[in-house]
C-alpha positions, 0 to 999 in steps of 0.5 A: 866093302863088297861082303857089306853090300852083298849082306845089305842085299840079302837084308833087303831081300829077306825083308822083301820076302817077309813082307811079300808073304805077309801080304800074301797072307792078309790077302788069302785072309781078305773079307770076300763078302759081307753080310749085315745082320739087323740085331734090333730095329725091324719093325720098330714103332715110334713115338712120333709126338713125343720124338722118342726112336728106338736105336736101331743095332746091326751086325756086320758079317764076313762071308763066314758069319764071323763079325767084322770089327772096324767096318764103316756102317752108314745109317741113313734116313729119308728126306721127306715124309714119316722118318726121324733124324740124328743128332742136330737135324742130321739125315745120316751117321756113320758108325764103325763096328765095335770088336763084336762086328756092331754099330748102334744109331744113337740119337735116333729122334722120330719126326711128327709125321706118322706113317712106315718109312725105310733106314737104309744101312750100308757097311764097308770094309775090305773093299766090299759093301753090303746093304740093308733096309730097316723098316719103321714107323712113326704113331702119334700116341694122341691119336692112340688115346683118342682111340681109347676116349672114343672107345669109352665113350661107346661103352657109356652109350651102351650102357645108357642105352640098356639103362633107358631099354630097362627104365621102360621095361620096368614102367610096362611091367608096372601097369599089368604087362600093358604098354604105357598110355599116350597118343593114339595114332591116327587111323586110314580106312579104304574108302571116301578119306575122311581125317578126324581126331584120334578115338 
């Protein structure tokens, strides 16, 4: 009975052991900092009129630049202003890292308001935290193509313009160099005014 307890015990203790120094080894193991990486998203123009937003991707670090798999990234959007939202009018998603340590914000939809505005990006693993901001902007492409109608529209000025300034050239060179006849205009002399038609 008492050869039993003793062996019971020095299970106990073997296991205890075991597992304390498996503990000891996932602690010296333990993530001391992390970092986010944005891999796409800085920077990003888009589409405001037709909601369309590129999918900002981020990469999640240990102090090692070794990728961190399993770690909990929020994407979050602004309340008011230029922004976008996720899926069904959604201001935030939470996302964890695939085994390459990246999270992708799917389902990005850009507001209609145009204008620069910031993602905030926080991820969490191991007891630690990081953050990062990923500055965007909303264009409404109306407006852009407006530009460009507005742009031809100079050109055809333009272009009137020097047609009319060659049709005149043209008429002067026409009657010996001279400029073309009309009106003359109406001659002031010193002296007592006098105002007449034109001689």
């Amino acid at each position: 009975m008492l050869g039993r307890q003793i062996l019971a015990l020095t299970l106990l203790l073997t296991i205890f052991a075991q597992s304390n120094g498996l503990a000891h080894q996932q602690a010296g193991a333990a993530i001391k900092k992390l970092n986010i990486v944005i891999v796409e998203g800085e920077g990003a123009v888009n589409n405001a009129r037709q909601r369309v937003a590129r999918a900002p991707i981020v990469q999640v670090e240990d102090e090692n630049r070794k990728p961190v798999a399993g770690a909990a990234v929020v994407f979050l959007l602004p309340n008011q202003g230029a922004g976008a939202t996720f899926a069904n009018g959604a201001r935030s998603l939470t996302v964890l890292t695939d085994n390459n340590g990246q999270a992708v914000a799917r389902g990005l939809q850009a507001n209609k308001l145009s204008g620069e505005y910031q993602m905030r990006v926080t991820a969490s693993a191991g007891g630690q935290t990081a953050s990062v901001s990923i500055g965007m902007s909303n264009i409404a492409a109306a407006g852009a193509g407006a530009a460009a109608g507005l742009g031809g529209l100079k050109w055809l000025l333009i272009v009137g313009a020097i047609g009319g300034a060659a049709a005149v050239t043209g008429v002067a060179l026409s009657n010996g160099g001279s400029t073309p006849a009309g009106p003359r205009p109406t001659v002031v002399s010193p002296g007592t005014p006098t105002v007449g038609a034109p001689q």
